[in-house]
ZASETI-729088 format. One record per residue (C-alpha): x, y, z; residue number from 1. Coordinates in steps of 0.001 Angstrom, whole numbers, always signed. Each point is the difference from the previous one (the first is absolute). Layout:
R        u        v        w  resi
R        X        Y        Z   NUM
...
// end
This chain:
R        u        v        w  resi
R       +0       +0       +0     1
R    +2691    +1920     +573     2
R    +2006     -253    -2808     3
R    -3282     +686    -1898     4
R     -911    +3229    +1549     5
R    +4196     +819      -26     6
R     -636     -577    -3998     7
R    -3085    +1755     -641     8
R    +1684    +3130    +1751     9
R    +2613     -215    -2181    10
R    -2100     -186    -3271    11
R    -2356    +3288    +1041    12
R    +3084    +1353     +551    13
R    +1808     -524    -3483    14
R    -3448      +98    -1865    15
R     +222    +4004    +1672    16
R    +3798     +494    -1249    17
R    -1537    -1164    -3555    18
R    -2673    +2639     +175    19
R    +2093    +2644    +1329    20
R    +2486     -830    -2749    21
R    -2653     +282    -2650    22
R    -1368    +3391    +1546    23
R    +3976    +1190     +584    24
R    +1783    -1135    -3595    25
R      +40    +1251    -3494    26
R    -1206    -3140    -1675    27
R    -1803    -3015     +774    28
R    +3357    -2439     -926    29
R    +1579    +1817    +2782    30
R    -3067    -1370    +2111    31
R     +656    -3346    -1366    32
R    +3531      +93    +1168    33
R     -781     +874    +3293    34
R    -2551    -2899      -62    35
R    +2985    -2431    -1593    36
R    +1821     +779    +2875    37
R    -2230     -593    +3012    38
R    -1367    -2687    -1479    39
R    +3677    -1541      -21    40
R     +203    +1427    +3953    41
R    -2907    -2323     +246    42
R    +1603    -2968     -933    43
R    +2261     +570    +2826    44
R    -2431    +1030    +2482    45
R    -2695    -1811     -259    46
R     -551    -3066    +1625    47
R    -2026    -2774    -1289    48
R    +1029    -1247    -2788    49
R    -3369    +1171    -1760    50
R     +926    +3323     +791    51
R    +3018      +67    -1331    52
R    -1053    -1373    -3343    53
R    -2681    +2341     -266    54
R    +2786    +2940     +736    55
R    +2053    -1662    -2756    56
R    -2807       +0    -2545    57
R     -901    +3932     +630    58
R    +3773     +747     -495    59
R     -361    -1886    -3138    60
R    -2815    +1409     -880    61
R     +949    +4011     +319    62
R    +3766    -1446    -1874    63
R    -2087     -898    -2793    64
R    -2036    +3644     -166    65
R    +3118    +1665     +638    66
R    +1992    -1695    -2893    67
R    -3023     +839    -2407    68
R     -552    +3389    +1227    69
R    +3606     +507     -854    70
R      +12    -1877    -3058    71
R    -3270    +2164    -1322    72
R    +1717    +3306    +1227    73
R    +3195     -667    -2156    74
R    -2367    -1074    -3088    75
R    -2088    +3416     +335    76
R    +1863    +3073    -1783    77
R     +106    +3093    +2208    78
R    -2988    +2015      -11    79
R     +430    +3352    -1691    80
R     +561    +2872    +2258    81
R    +1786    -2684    +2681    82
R     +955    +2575    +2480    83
R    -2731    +2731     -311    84
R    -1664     +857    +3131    85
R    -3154    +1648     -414    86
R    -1987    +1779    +3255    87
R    -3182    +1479     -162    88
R    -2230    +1984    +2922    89
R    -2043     -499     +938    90
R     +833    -3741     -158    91
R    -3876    -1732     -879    92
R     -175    +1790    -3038    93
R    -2079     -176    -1911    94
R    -2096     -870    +2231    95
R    -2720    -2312     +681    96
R    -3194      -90    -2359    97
R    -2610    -2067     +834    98
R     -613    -1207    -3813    99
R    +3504     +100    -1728   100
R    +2200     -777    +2985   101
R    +2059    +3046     -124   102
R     -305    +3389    -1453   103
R    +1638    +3682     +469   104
R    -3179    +1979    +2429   105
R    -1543    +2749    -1126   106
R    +2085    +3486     +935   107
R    +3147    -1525    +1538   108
R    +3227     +130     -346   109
R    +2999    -2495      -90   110
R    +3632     +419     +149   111
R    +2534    -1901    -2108   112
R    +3397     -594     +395   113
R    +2586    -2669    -2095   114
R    +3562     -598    +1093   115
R    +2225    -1858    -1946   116
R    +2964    -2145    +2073   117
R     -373    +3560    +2189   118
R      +84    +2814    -2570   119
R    -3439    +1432     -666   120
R    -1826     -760    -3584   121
R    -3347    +2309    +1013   122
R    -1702    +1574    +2423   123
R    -3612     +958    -1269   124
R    -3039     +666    +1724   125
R    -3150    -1127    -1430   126
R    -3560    +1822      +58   127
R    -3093    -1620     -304   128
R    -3122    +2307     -272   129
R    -3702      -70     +723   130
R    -1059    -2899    -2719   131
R    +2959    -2396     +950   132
R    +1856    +1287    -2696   133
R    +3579    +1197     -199   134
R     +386    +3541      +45   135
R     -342    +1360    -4061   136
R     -483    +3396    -1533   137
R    -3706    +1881     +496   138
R    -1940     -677    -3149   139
R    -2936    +2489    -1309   140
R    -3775     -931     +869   141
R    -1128    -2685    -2406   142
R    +3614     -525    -1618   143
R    +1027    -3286    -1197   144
R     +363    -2614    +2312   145
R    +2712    -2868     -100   146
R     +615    -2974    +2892   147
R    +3036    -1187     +362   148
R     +126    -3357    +1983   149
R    +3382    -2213     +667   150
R    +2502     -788    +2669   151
R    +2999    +1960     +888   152
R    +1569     +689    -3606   153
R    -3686    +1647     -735   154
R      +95    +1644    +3722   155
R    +3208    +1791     -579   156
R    +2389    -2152    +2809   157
R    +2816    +2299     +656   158
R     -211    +2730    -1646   159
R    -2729    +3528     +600   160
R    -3628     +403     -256   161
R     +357    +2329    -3474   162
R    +2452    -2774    -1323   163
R    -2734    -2677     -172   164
R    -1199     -888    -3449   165
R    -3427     +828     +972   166
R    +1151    +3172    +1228   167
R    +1982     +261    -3026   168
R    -2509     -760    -3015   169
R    -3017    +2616    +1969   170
R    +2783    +2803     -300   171
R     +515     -185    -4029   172
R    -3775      +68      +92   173
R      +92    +3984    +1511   174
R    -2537      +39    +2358   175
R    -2086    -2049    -2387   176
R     +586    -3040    +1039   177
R     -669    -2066    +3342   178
R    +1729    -2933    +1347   179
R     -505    -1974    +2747   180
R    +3098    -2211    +1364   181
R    -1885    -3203    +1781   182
R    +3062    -2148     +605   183
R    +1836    -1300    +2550   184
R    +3462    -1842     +650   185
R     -608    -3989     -169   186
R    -3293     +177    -1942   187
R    -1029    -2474    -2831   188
R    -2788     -383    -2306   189
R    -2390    -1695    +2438   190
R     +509    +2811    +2054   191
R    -1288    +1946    -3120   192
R    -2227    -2430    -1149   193
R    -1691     -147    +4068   194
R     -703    +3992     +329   195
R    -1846     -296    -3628   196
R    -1989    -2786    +1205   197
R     -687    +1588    +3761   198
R     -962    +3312    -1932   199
R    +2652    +1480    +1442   200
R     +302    +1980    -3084   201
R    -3614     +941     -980   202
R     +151    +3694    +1566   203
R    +1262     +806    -3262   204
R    -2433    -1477    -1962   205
R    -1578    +2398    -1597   206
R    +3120    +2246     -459   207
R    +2049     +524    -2832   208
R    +2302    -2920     +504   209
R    +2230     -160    -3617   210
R    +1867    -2878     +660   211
R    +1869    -2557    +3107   212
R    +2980     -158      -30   213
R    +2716    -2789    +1641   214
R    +3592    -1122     +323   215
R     +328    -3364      +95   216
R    +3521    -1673     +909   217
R    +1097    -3934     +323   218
R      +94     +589    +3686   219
R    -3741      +77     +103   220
R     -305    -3304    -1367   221
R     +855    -1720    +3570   222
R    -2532    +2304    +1755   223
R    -2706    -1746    -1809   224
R     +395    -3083    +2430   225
R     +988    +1783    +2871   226
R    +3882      -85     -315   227
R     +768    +2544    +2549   228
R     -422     +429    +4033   229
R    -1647    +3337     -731   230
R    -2725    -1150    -2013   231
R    -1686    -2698    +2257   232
R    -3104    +2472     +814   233
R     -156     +785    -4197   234
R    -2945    -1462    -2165   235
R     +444    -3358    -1371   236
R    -1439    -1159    -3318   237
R     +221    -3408    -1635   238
R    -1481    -1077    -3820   239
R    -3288    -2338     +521   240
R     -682    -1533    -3331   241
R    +1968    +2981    -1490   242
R    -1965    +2707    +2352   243
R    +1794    +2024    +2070   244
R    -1223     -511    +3554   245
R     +446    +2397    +3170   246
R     +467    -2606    +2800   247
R    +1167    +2349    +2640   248
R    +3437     +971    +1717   249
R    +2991    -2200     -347   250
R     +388     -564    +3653   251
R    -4058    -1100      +10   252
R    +1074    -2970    -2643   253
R    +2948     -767    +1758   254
R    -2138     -622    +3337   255
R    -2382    -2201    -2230   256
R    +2649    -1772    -1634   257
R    +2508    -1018    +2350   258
R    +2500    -2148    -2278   259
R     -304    +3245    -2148   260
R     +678    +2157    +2691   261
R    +2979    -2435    +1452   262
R    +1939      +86    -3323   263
R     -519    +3888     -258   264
R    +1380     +475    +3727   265
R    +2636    -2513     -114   266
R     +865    +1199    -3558   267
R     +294    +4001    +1727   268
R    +2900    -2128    +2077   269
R    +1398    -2344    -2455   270
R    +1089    +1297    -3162   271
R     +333    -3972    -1537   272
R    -3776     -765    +1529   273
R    -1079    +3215    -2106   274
R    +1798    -1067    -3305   275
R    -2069    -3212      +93   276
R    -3135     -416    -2367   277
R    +1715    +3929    -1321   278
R     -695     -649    -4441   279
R    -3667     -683    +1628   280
R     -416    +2471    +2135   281
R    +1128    +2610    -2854   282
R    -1901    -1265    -2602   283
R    -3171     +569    +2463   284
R    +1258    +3666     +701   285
R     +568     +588    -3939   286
R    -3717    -1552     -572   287
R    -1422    +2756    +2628   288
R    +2171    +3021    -1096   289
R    -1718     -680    -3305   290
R    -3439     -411    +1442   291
R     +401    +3025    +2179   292
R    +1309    +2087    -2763   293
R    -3069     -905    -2180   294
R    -2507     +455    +2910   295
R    +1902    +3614     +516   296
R     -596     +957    -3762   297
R    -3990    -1304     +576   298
R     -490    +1888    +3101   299
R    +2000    +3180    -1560   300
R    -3001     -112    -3014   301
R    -2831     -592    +2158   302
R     +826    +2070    +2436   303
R    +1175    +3294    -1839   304
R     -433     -952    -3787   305
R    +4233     +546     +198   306
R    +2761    -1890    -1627   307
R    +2029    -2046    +2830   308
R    +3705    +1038     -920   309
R    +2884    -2548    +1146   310
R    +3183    +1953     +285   311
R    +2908    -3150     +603   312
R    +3129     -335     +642   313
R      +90    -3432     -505   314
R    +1910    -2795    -2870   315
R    -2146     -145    -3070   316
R     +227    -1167    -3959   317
R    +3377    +2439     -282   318
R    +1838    -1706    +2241   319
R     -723    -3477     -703   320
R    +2959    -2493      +62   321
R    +1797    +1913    +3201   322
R     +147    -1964    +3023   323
R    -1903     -505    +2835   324
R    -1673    +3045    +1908   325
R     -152     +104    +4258   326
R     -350    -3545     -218   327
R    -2772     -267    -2160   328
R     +410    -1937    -3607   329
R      +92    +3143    -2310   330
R    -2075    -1956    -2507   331
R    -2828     +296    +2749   332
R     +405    +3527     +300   333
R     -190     +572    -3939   334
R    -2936    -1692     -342   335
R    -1915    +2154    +2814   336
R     +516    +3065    -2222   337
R     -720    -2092    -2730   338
R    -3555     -720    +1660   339
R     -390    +3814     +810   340
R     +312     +898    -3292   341
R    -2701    -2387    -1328   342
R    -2580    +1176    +2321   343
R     +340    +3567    -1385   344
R    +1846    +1637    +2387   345
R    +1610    +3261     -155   346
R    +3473     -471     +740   347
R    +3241    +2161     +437   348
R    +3190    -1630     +166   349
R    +2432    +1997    +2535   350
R    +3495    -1482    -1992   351
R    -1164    +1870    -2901   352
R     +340    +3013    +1741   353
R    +2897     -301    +2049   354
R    +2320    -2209    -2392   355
R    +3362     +932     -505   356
R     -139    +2028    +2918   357
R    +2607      +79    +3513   358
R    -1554    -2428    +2575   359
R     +404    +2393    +2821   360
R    -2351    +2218    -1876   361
R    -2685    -1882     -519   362
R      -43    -1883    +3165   363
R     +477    +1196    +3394   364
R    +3933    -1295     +944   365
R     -439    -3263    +2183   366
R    -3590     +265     +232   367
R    -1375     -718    -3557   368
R    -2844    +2060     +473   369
R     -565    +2609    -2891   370
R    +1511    +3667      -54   371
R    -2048    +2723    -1016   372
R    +1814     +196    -3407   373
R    -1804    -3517    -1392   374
R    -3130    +1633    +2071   375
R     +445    +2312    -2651   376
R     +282    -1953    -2704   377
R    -3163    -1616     +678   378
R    -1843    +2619     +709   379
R    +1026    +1908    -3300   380
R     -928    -3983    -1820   381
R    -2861      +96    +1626   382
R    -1318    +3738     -843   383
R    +1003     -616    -3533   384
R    -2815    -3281      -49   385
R    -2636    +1147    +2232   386
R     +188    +4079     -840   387
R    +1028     +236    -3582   388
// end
């Protein structure tokens, strides 16, 4: 009995050290070292034999997701920007929205900072006025209106409220034109696709709405399943017999579909766990960009009797034959702008604009995020199509 209790006392106590490794380390393979290692203490410790064996086989055990954790690491190229750190406050923000999980509150204010291995990239702050909408120039009563919805390259990440392309494209309009900038950092289409379909857009029904506009990037692909810890309140959406179908937040399927909601978790841990059922997983995300995309352009004619235009940075037919892109198979890629195209879409392809010129010009230096110089070239691109 003794020897029991003397045992279970030292389990509750290295089952803590575990945890408080976890909570305390940069990674969970660090965790699964410190588990290696008590579970070889154990073996020495423990008494009983089936103790002991038990110890071995969790040392074993967190070896095994060590080595692979490793292994995956050294197989997964660094992430661009490796070495940016990027604050915000106030930190929840955007904050919490009831229907799209997230999004920038009405006449707030955020401020942005990006340091890059200590020297600073940007310090911007951000202004969000009565509608939601980043700050953009006063328009005349009745003038021309123009959403623009996205993520963070639509937003303006890094750089000032006037440098936005929204901002932007309503200031070669003189007065004459209104925009409205809608976006927000870590959006993706179902985020769009959700506030068309919870009418969060209808007060401007009725308005002179000329045309949507969005950015789409690769990066939004993932966010169509959920692939990021910042999206778990977001809407989900999966094709039913070809239908998209609203099935509620992430975190709400995860809690209905535990082995689901295991392999997400212990993928957010394990990078190999993750890669596992990945061509699948992509070709489900490429099969709801589409969907979303085409549900977008419905909603956009419906809704305002305006063209949905796709602005993308993003591999198409002109690049075809050049290697893989962030992991994806480029040939996937291609064949989503492909797709666009045959539904009709409006489309303006950012490389056009910006080819031949200095990377550091274009792109914001370690961040990646657009300067207001391709801003501008949009914006001119896009005056010249929907203002001729």
């Amino acid at each position: 009995m003794a020897a029991a209790r003397r045992n279970l006392s030292l389990a509750a106590l290295m089952l803590a050290l575990v945890a408080a490794a976890a909570l305390a380390l940069p990674s969970a393979m660090w965790a699964c070292l410190v588990a290696t290692l008590l579970g070889l203490a154990g073996v020495v410790l423990f008494r009983g034999n089936g103790w002991r064996t038990g110890a071995l086989l969790v040392a074993a055990v967190a070896l095994s997701l060590t080595l692979l954790d490793a292994f995956a690491g050294l197989l997964t190229p660094t992430a661009h920007g490796a070495g940016l750190v990027r604050t915000v406050e106030p930190r929840w923000w955007p904050q919490p929205h009831p229907v799209l999980g997230f999004r920038p509150a009405p006449n707030t204010t955020a401020v942005a900072d990006a340091t890059f291995n200590g020297q600073p990239v940007y310090h911007q702050t951000y202004h969000i006025d009565s509608e939601g909408s980043r700050v953009t120039p006063k328009a005349a009563p009745g003038a021309d209106l123009y959403l623009f919805l996205g993520d963070s390259f639509m937003f303006g990440q890094g750089i000032k409220d006037d440098e936005t392309l929204p901002s932007l494209f309503a200031q070669l309009g003189d007065g004459k034109v209104r925009t409205l900038n809608l976006s927000a950092p870590g959006n993706a289409p179902n985020h769009l696709v959700r506030a068309f379909e919870a009418g969060l857009l209808d007060r401007y029904v009725g308005q002179p709405v000329k045309a949507v506009v969005v950015w789409i990037i690769p990066a939004q692909l993932a966010r169509t399943t959920g692939d990021g810890s910042w999206l778990a309140s977001s809407p989900r959406y999966e094709l039913v017999d070809g239908k998209l179908v609203h099935t509620g937040s992430f975190t709400e399927y995860r809690l209905t579909h535990p082995v689901a909601g295991l392999k997400y978790y212990l993928g957010e841990l394990f990078p190999f766990i993750a890669s596992i059922g990945e061509k699948q997983r992509q070709e489900e995300q490429l099969r709801l960009f589409v969907a979303m995309m085409a549900r977008l352009e419905q909603y956009a004619r419906e809704k305002f009797n305006a063209p949905l235009v796709v602005v993308y940075s993003w591999p198409d037919e002109k690049v075809r034959g050049l290697h893989g892109h962030s992991e994806i198979d480029q040939s996937m890629l291609v064949d989503v702008i492909v797709q666009l195209r045959k539904l009709g879409i409006e489309l303006v392809r950012v490389d056009d604009l910006t080819s031949g010129q200095p990377t550091d010009k274009i792109l914001i230096p370690h961040d990646g995020h657009p300067t207001r110089y391709t801003n501008e070239l949009i914006a001119g691109e896009l005056k010249k199509r929907l203002r001729p």
